[in-house]
N, C-alpha and C positions, 0 to 999 in steps of 0.2 A: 916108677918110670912113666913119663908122659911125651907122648908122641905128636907132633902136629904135620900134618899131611896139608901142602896148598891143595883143593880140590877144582880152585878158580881162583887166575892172577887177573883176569880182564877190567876193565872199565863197564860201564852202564852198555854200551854195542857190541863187547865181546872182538875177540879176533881169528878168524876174519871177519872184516868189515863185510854185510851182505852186498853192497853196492862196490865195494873198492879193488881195484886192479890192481896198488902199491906190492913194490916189492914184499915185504912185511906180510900182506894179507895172501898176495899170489904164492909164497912161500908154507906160509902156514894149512893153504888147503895142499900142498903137494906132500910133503914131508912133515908139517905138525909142529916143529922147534916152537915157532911163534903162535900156535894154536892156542887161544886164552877163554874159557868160559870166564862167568860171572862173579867176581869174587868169591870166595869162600876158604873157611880154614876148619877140616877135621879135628879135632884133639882125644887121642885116645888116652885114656886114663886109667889104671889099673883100681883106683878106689871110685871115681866117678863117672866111669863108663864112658860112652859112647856119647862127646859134646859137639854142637856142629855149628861155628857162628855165621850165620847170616842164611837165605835160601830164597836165591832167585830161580831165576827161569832156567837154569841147569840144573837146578836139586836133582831131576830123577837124573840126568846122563851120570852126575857128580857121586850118586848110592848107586850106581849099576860101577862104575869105573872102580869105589870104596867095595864092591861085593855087601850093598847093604841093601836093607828092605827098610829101615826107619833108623831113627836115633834115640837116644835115652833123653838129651836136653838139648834144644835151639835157644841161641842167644842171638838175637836181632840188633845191628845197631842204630836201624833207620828206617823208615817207610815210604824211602822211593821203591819203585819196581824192580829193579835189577837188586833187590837183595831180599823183595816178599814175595816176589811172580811165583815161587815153585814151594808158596803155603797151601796152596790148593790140593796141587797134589800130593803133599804130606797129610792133610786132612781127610783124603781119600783114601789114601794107605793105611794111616788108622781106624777108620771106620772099617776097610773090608778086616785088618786083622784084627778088630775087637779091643783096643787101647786107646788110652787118649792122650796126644802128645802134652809133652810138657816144654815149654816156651819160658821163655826171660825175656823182659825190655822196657824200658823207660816207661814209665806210666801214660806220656802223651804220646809216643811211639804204640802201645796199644791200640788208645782210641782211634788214632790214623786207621793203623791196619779194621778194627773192628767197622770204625763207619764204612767201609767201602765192601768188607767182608764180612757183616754183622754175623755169619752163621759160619763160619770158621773156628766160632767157640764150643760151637757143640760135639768138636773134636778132637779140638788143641785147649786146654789148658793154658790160660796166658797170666802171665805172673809179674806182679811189677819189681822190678830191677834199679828201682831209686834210691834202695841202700842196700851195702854189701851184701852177697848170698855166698854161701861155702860149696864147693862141688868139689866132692872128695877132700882134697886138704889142700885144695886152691881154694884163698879168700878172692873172691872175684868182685868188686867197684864199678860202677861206670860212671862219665860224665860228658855234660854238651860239650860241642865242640863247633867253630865254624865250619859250614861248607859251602860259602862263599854264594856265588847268583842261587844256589840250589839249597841256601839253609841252614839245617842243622843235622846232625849228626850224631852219634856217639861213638867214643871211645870204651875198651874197657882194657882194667888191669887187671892181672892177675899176680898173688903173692902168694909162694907156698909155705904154709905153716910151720913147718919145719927148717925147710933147708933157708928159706927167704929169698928163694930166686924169684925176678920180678921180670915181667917183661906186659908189652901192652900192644893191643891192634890196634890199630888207629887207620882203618882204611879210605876214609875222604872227610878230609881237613883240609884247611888252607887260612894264611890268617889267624893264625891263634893269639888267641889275649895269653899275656905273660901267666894269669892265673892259669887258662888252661893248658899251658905247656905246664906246668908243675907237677904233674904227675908220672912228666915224659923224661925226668931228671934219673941219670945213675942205675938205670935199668941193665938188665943182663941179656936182654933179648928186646927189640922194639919192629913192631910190624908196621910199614907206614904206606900209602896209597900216594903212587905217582905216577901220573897219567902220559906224560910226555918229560922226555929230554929235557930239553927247555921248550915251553910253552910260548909261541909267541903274541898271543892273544894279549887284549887289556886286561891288567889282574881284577879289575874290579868287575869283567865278564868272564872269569874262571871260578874253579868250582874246587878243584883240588892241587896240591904242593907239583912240582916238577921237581924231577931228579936234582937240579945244580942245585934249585933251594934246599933242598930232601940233602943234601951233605955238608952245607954250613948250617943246619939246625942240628945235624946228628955232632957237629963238633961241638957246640953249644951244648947239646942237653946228655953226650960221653956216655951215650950204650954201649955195651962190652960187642954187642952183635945188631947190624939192622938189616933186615929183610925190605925189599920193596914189593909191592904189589899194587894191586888193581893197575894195571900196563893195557895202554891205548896200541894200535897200531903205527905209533912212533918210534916205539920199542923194539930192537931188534936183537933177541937175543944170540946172534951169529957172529954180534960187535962186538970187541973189546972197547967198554966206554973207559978204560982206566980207572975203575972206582977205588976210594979210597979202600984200605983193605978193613976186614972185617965187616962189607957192604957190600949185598951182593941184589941181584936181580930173582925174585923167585919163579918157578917155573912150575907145571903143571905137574903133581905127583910128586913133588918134591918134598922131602920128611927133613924134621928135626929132634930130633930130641932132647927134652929139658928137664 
């Protein structure tokens, strides 16, 4: 049995917005509904323990909220700040308990975080993730991916050896070459990043998918289930946006089981 917990559905500012008065944001400090840390997804795993992809600047609220003090393995998919801000303090947690974390991520996904944090190694174990690694009896992949004015990114998939259920995070994409959608084909679960409703910015100054595009790609590439995530304060989870069914909106604390 493998469990995944959203720890964090927000965008790179989280919600609430620290400056914004929007419904959305004035709602989520009263009541919480639309309350969004920093992306993030738990995955509990009964053969490969305690997996945490991504650790921004929520990580500690994210292990206080989980009842945790550290993880067994972080998977990274990027080295903007809103998904390394809270390496720091994983690096401190292991030092005072006496371990030393173990990390996955793209080989030039390392050197980012390393150049900026050269002594974060003497903590974290970082490990490159440019071909398959097994965690428990998940074969786990990554690959680039666009992320539009902001770069690049990774995806990862995950297949389990036995049953062959497949499903993939893909938290900020926008823009995909036909190749890198091919991995996004006939899955059972797909996790995807979309920051707004409809965006109405120029796409060539955006960064990640919106919902309306996020539903003629999931007819395109026919996951049995898609989750959305990293949500801007666009998002309002008190609306019925009519989504197609089998597509829903993820929300904070929210489990699945696969």
């Amino acid at each position: 049995m493998t469990r995944l917990t959203f720890r964090g559905t927000g965008d790179s500012m989280s919600v609430p917005r620290i400056y914004c008065d929007c419904g959305v944001c004035t709602e989520a400090r009263d009541t919480g509904v639309n309350r969004r840390l920093r992306s993030s997804v738990q995955i509990e795993d009964q053969d490969a323990g305690m997996i945490w992809i991504d650790c921004g600047t929520d990580f500690a609220k994210q292990l206080e909220a989980a009842s945790l003090r550290t993880v067994d393995t972080l998977l990274i998919t990027h080295a903007h700040f809103d998904h390394i801000g809270g390496l720091v303090e994983w690096a401190d947690a292991c030092r005072w308990l006496n371990t030393k974390g173990q990390a996955f991520a793209p080989s030039e996904v390392i050197q980012a975080i390393l150049d900026r944090f050269p002594w974060l190694s003497h903590h974290i174990h970082f490990q490159s993730f440019d071909q398959p690694i097994t965690l428990g009896k998940w074969l786990a992949s990554s690959w680039r991916v666009n992320h539009g004015k902001n770069g690049y990114a990774y995806a990862f998939r995950f297949e389990h050896i036995e049953t062959g259920y497949k499903w993939v995070y893909c938290s900020d994409s926008i823009n995909l070459t036909e190749q890198q959608q091919q991995p996004l084909a006939n899955l059972d679960l797909l996790v995807l990043g979309t920051s707004f409703y409809h965006e109405p910015f120029p796409y060539e100054t955006r960064s990640v998918y919106d919902v309306l595009e996020a539903i003629e790609l999931v007819k395109k590439w026919g996951p049995k289930q898609t989750i959305l995530t990293h949500m801007s304060h666009d998002i309002d989870l008190r609306k019925d946006y009519k989504l197609p069914e089998q597509l829903a909106f993820a929300y904070t604390g929210m489990s699945v089981s696969i």
